[in-house]
C-alpha positions, 0 to 999 in steps of 0.5 A: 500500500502507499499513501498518496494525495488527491488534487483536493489534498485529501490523502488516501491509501492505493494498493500498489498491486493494482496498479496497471499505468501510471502517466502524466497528461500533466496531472498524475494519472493513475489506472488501476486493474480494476478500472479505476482511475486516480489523479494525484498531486505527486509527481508520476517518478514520485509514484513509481519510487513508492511502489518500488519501495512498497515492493522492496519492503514486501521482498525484504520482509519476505526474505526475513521471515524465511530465515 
């Protein structure tokens, strides 16, 4: 999960493995598997650096309950 902001500055939470795209048309597009579609006020590298940290986590914790 990673935590974003919607345009009206709300923040919400987004299931990182939902996401299908993510594109700037110039604000942040986001499509979701499902279809839903979110604008948001970070930037489109922002996004990808959270999923990819979200994913890192995921893989470490993964890593650290096997041992």
């Amino acid at each position: 999960m990673i935590e974003l902001t919607r345009l009206n500055g709300s923040i919400f939470v987004l299931n990182a493995d939902l996401v299908e795209t993510v594109e700037t048309t110039p604000d942040t597009v986001i499509l979701l598997s499902n279809g839903h579609r979110y604008v948001v006020r970070e930037s489109m590298e922002e996004v990808t650096k959270r999923i990819l940290a979200f994913r890192r986590r995921v893989i470490d914790h993964r890593e650290f309950s096997s041992s």
